[in-house]
C-alpha positions, 0 to 999 in steps of 0.5 A: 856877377858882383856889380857891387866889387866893380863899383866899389873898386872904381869909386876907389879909383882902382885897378883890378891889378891893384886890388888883387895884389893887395889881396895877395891873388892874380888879377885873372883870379879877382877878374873871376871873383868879381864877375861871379865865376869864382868863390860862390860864397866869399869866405870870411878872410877875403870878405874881410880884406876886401871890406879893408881894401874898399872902405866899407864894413864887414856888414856891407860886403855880407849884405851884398853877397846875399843880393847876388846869391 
């Protein structure tokens, strides 16, 4: 699980919904992303959007991804 993309998305004050249209995917699919049963490994656009969307560094999303591997 990516407690931290859950964390990040409501300090945001977002929706799952919102998040997902920005990064231009259903909602169900960042559900799956962000409860860790889709994208083991998150690849680099996608790191980089989300890193975007949050408010947060490239450096940060990476640091995280490597605590929930």
């Amino acid at each position: 699980m990516r407690k931290y993309l859950c964390n990040l998305r409501t300090d945001k004050n977002k929706t799952q919904q919102e998040v997902a249209t920005m990064l231009g995917i259903s909602r169900q699919y960042y559900n799956m992303i962000e409860n860790g049963e889709r994208q083991k490994k998150l690849d680099m656009t996608m790191a980089k959007k989300l890193a975007d969307i949050f408010g947060v560094t490239l450096e940060f999303i990476y640091d995280h991804e490597r605590e929930a591997s």
